[in-house]
MMTF fields as JSON, N, C-alpha, C and O atoms, coordinates in Angstrom:
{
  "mmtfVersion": "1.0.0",
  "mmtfProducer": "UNKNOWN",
  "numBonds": 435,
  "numAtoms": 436,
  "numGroups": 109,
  "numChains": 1,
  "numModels": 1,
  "chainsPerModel": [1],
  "groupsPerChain": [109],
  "chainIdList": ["A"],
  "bondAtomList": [4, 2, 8, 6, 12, 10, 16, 14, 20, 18, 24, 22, 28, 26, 32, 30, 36, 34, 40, 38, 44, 42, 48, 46, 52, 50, 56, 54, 60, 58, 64, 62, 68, 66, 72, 70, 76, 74, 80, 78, 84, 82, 88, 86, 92, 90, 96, 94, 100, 98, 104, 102, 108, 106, 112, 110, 116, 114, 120, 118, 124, 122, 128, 126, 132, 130, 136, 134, 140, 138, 144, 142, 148, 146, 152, 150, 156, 154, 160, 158, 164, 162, 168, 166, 172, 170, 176, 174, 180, 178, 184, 182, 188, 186, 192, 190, 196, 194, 200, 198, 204, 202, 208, 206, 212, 210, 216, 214, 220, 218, 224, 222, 228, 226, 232, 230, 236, 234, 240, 238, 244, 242, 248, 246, 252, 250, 256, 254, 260, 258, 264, 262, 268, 266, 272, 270, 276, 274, 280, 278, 284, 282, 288, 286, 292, 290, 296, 294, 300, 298, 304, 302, 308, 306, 312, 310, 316, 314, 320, 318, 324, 322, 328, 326, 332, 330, 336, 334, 340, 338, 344, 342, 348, 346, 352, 350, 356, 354, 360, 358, 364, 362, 368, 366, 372, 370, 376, 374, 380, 378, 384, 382, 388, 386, 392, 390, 396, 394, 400, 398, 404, 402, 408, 406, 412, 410, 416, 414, 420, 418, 424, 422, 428, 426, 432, 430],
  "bondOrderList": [1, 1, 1, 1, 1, 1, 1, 1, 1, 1, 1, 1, 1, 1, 1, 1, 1, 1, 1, 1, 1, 1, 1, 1, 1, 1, 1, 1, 1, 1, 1, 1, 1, 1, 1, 1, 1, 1, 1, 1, 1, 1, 1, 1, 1, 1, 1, 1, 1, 1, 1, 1, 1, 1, 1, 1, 1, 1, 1, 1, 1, 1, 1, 1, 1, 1, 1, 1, 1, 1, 1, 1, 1, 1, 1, 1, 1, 1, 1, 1, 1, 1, 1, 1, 1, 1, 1, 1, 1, 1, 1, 1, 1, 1, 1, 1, 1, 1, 1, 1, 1, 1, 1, 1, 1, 1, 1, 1],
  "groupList": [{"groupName": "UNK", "atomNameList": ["N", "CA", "C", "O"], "elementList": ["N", "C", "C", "O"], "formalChargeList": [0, 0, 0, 0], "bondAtomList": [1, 0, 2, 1, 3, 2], "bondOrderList": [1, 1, 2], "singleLetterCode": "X", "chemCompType": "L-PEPTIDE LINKING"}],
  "groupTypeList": [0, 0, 0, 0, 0, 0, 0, 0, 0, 0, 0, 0, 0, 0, 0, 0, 0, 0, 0, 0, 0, 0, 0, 0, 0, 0, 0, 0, 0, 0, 0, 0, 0, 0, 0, 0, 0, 0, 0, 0, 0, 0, 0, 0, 0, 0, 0, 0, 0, 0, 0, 0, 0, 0, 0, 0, 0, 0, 0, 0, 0, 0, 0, 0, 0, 0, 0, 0, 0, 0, 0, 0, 0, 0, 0, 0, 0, 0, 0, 0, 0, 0, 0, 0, 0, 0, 0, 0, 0, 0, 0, 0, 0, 0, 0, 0, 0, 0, 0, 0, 0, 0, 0, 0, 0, 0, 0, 0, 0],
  "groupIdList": [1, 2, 3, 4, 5, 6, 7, 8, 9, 10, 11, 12, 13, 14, 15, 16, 17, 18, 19, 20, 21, 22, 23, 24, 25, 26, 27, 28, 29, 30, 31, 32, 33, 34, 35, 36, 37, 38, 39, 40, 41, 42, 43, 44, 45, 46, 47, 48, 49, 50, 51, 52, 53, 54, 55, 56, 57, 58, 59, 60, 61, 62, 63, 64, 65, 66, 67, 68, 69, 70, 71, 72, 73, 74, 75, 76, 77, 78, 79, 80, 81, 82, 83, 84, 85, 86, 87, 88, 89, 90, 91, 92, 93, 94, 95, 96, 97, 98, 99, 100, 101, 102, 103, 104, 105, 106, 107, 108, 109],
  "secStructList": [7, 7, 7, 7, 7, 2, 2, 2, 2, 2, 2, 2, 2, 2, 2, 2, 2, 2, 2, 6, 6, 7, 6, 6, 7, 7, 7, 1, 3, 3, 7, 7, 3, 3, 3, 7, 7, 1, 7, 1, 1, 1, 6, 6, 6, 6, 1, 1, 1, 7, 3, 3, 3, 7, 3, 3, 3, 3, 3, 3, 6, 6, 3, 3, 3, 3, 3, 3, 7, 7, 6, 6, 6, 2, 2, 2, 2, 2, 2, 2, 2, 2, 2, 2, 2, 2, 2, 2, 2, 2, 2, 2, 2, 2, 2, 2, 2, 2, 2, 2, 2, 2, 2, 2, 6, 6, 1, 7, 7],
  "xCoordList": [-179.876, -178.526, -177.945, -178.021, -177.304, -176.875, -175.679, -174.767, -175.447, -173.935, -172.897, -173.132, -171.647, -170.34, -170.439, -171.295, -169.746, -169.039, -167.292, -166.852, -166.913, -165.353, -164.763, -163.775, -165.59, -165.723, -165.008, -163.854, -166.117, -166.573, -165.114, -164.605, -164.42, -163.783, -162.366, -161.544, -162.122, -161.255, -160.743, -159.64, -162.177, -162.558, -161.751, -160.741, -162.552, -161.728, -160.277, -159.909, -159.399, -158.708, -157.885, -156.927, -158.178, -157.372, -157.59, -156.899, -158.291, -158.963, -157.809, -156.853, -157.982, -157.585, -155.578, -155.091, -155.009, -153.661, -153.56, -152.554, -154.282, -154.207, -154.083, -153.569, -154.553, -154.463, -153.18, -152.962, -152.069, -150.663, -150.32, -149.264, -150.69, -150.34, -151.174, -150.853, -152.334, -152.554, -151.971, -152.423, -150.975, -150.604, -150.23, -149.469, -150.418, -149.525, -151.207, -151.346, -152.252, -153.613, -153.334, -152.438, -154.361, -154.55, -156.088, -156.846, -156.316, -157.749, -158.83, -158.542, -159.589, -160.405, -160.387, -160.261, -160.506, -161.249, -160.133, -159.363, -160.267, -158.771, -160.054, -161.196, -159.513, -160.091, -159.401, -158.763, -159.127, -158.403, -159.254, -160.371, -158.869, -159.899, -159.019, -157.809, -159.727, -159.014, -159.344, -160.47, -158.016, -158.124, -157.027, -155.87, -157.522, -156.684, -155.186, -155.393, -154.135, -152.859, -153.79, -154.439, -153.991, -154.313, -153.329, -153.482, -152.008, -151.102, -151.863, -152.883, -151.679, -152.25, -152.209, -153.134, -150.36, -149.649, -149.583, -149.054, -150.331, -150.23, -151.524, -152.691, -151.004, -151.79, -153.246, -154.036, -153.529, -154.76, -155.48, -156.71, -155.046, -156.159, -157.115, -158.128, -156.984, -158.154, -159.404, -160.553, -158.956, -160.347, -160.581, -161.334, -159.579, -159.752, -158.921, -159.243, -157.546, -156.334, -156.159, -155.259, -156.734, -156.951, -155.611, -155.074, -155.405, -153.637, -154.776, -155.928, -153.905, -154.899, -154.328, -153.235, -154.987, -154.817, -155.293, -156.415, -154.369, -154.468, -155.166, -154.708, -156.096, -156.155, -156.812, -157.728, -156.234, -157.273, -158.111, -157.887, -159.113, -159.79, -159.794, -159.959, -159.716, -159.222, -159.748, -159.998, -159.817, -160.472, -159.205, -158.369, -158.691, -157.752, -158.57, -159.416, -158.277, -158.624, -160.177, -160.464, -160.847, -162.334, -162.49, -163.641, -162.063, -162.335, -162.022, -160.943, -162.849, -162.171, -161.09, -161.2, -160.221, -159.039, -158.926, -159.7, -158.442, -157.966, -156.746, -156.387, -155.804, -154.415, -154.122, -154.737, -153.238, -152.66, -151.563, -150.811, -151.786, -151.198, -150.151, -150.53, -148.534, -148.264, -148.216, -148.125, -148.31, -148.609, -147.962, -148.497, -146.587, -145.926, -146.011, -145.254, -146.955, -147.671, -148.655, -148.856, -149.769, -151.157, -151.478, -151.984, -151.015, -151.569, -150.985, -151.835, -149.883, -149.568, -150.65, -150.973, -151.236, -151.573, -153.193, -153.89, -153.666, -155.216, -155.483, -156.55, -153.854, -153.965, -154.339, -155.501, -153.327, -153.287, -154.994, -155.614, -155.155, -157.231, -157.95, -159.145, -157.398, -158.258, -157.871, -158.622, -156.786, -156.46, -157.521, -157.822, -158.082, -158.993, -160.238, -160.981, -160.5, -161.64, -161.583, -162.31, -160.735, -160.897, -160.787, -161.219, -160.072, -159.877, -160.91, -161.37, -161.667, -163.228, -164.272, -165.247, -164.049, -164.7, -164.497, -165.381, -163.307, -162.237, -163.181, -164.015, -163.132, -163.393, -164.72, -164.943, -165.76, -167.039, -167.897, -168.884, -167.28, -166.887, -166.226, -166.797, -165.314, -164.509, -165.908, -166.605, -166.36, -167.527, -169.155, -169.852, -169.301, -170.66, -170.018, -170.765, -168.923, -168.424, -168.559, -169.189, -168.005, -168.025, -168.936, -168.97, -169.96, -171.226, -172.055, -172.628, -171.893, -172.637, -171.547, -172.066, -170.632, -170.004, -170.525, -170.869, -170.534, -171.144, -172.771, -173.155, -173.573, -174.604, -174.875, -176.059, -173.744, -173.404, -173.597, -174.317, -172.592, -172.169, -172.819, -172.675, -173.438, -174.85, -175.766, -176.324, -176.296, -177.382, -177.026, -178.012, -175.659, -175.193, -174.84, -174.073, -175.398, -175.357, -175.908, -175.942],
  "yCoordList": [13.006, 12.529, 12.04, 12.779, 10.706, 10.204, 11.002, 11.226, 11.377, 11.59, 11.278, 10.347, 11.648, 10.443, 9.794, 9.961, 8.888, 7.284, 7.504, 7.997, 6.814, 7.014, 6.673, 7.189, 5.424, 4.848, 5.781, 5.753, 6.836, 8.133, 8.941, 9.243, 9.299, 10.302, 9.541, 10.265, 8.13, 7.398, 7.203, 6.888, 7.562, 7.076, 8.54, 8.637, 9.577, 10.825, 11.225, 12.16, 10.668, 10.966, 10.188, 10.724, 8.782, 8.238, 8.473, 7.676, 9.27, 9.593, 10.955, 10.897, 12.078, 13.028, 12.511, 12.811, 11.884, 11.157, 10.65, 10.977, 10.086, 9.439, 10.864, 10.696, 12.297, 12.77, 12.777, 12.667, 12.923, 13.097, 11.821, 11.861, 11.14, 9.658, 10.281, 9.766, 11.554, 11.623, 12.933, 13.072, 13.758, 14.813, 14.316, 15.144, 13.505, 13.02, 13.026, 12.857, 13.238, 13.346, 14.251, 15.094, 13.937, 14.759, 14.785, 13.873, 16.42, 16.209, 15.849, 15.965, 15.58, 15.118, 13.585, 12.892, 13.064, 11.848, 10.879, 11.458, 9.799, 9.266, 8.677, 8.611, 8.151, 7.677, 6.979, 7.683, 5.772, 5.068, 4.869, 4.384, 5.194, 5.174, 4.069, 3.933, 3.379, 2.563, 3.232, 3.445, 3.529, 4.524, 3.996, 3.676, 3.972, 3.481, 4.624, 5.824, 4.299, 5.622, 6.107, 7.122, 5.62, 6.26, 5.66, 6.08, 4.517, 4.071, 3.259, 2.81, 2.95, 1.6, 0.4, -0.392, 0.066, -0.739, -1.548, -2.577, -0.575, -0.867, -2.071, -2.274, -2.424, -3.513, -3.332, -4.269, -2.038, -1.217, -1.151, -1.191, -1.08, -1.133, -1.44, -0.781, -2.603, -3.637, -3.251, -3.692, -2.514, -1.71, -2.53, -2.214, -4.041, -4.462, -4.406, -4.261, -4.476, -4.356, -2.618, -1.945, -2.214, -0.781, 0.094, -0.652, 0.979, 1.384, 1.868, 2.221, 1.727, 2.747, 4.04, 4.201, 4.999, 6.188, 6.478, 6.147, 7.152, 7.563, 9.281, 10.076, 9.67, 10.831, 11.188, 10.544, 12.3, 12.823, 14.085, 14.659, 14.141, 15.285, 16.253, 15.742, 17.715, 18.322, 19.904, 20.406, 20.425, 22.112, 22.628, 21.925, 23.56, 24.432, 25.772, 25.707, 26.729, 28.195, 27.687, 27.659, 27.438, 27.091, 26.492, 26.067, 26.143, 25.465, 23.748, 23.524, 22.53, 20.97, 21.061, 21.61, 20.471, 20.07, 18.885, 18.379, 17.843, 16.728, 16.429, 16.548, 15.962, 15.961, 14.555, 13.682, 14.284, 12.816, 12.349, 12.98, 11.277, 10.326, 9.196, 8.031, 9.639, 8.685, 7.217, 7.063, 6.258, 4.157, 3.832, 3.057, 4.614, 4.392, 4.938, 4.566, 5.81, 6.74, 6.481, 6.958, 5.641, 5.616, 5.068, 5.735, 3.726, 3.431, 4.291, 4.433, 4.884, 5.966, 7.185, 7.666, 7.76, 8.779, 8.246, 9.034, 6.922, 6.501, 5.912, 5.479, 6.089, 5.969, 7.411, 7.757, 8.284, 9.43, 10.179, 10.856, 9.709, 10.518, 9.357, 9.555, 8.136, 7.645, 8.003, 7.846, 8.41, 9.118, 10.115, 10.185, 10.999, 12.369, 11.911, 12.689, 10.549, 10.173, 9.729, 10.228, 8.89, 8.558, 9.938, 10.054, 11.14, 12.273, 12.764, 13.14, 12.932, 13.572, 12.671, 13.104, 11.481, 10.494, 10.875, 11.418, 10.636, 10.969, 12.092, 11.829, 13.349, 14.593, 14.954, 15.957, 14.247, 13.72, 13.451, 14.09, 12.151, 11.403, 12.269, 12.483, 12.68, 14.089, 14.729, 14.57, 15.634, 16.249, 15.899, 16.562, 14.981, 14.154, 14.09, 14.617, 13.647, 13.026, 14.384, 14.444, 15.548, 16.98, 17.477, 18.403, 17.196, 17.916, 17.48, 18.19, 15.679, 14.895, 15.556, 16.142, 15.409, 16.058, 17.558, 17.576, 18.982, 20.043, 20.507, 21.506, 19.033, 19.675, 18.54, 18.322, 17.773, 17.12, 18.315, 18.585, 18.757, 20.262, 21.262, 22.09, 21.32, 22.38, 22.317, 23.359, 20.794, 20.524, 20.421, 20.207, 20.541, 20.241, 21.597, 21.967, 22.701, 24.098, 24.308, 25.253],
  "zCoordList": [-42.689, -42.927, -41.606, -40.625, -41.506, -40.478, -39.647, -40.442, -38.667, -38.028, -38.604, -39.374, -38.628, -39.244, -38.537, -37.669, -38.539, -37.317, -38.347, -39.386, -37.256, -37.322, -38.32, -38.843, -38.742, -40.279, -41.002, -41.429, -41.089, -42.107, -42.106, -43.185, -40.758, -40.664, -41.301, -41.86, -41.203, -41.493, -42.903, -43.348, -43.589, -45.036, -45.544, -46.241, -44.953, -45.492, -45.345, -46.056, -44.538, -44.208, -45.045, -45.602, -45.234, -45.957, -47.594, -48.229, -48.347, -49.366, -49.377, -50.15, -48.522, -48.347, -48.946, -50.036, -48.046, -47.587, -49.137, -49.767, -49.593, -51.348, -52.332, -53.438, -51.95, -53.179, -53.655, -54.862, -52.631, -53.814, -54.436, -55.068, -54.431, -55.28, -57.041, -58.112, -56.91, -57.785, -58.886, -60.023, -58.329, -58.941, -60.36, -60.86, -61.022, -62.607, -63.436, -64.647, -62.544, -63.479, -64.473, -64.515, -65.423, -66.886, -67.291, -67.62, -67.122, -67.853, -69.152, -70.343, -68.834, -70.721, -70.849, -69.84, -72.029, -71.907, -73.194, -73.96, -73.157, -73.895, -74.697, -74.243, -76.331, -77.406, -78.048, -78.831, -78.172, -79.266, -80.572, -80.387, -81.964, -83.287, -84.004, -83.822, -84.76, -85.95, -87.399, -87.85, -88.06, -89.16, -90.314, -90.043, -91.438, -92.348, -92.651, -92.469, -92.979, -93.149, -94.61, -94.356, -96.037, -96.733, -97.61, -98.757, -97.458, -98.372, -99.256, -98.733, -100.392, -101.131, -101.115, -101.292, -100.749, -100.519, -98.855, -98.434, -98.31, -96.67, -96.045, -96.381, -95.443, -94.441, -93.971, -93.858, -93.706, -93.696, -95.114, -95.062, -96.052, -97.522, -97.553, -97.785, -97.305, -97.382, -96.115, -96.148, -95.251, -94.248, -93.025, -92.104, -93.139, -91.876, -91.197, -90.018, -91.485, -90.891, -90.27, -90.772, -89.576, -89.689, -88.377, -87.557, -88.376, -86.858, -86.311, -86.56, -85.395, -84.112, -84.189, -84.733, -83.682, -83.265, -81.933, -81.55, -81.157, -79.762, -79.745, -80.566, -78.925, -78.59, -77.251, -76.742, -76.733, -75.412, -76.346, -77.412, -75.36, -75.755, -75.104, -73.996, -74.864, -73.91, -74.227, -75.323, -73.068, -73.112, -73.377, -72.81, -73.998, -73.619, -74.15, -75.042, -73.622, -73.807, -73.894, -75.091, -73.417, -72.999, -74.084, -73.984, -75.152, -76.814, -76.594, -76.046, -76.963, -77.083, -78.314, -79.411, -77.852, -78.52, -78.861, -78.049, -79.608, -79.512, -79.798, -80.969, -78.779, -79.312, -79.561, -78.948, -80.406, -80.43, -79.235, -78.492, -79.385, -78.451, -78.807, -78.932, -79.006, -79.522, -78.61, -77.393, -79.67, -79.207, -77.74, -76.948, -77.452, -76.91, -75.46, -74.564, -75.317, -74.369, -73.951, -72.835, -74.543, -74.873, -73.151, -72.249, -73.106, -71.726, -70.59, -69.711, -70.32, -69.386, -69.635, -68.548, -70.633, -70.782, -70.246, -69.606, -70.561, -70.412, -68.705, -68.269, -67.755, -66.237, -66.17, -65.957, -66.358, -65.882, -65.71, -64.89, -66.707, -67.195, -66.422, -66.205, -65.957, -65.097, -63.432, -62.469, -63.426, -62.151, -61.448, -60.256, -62.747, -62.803, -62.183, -61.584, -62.328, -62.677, -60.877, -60.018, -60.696, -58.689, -57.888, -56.741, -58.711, -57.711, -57.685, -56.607, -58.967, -58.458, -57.874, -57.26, -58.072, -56.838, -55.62, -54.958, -55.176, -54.001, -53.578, -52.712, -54.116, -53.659, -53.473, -52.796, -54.007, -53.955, -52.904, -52.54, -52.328, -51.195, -50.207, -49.137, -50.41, -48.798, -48.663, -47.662, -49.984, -49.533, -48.832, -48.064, -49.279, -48.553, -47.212, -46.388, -46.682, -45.404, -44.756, -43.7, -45.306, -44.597, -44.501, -43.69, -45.139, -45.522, -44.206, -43.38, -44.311, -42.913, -41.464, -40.514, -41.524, -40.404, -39.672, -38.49, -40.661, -40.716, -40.05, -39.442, -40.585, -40.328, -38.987, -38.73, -38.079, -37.365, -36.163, -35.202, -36.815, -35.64, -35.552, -34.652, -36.251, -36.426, -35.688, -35.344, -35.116, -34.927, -33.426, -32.72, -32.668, -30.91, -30.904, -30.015, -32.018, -30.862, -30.645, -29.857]
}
C-alpha cells in the first residue's frame, strides 16, 4: 500500500468537513411501485394507467418494514437515502486513507 500524499490527507479532510451537510440521511432503500387503487371507475382499471406508490424499506427492531411515502415527499425522502449512500462511501474512503496513513507510521518506527 502506497504512503498518503497530501492529496490523500486533503481528500479526507474534506470528506470528513462534508459529513454535516449529511445529518438529514435516512436509512433503507426507496421503491416507487405502479399499483392499480382497486376503483372500477378509476383511470387505473384498465392496468395501464396505473398511481404510483412510494415506499422505503427499513429495519426497525431488527425486522424490514416498509413504510409509505406520501407523492409529495417522495423525492425529498429518495435524496435523503441517497445521502446514506455518499456517507458510507465517504466513510469508506476516510478509512482506506487511515488505514494507508497507519501502516505509514508503523513502518518509520
Amino acid at each position: 500500500m502506497n504512503p498518503p500524499s497530501d492529496r490523500d490527507i486533503g481528500l479526507r479532510g474534506k470528506l470528513i468537513r462534508g459529513l454535516g451537510s449529511l445529518r438529514e440521511m435516512l436509512p433503507g432503500s426507496f421503491a416507487e411501485r405502479k399499483r392499480s387503487c382497486g376503483q372500477p371507475n378509476c383511470r387505473c382499471a384498465d392496468g395501464k394507467n396505473l398511481h404510483s406508490q412510494f415506499q422505503i424499506s427499513v429495519l426497525v427492531d431488527g425486522k424490514p418494514k416498509a413504510l409509505n411515502i406520501p407523492a409529495e415527499l417522495a423525492e425529498k425522502v429518495r435524496e435523503k437515502i441517497e445521502m446514506r449512500r455518499r456517507f458510507e462511501s465517504a466513510a469508506a474512503t476516510v478509512c482506506r486513507l487511515n488505514l494507508k496513513r497507519f501502516l505509514k507510521d508503523k513502518e518509520t518506527r
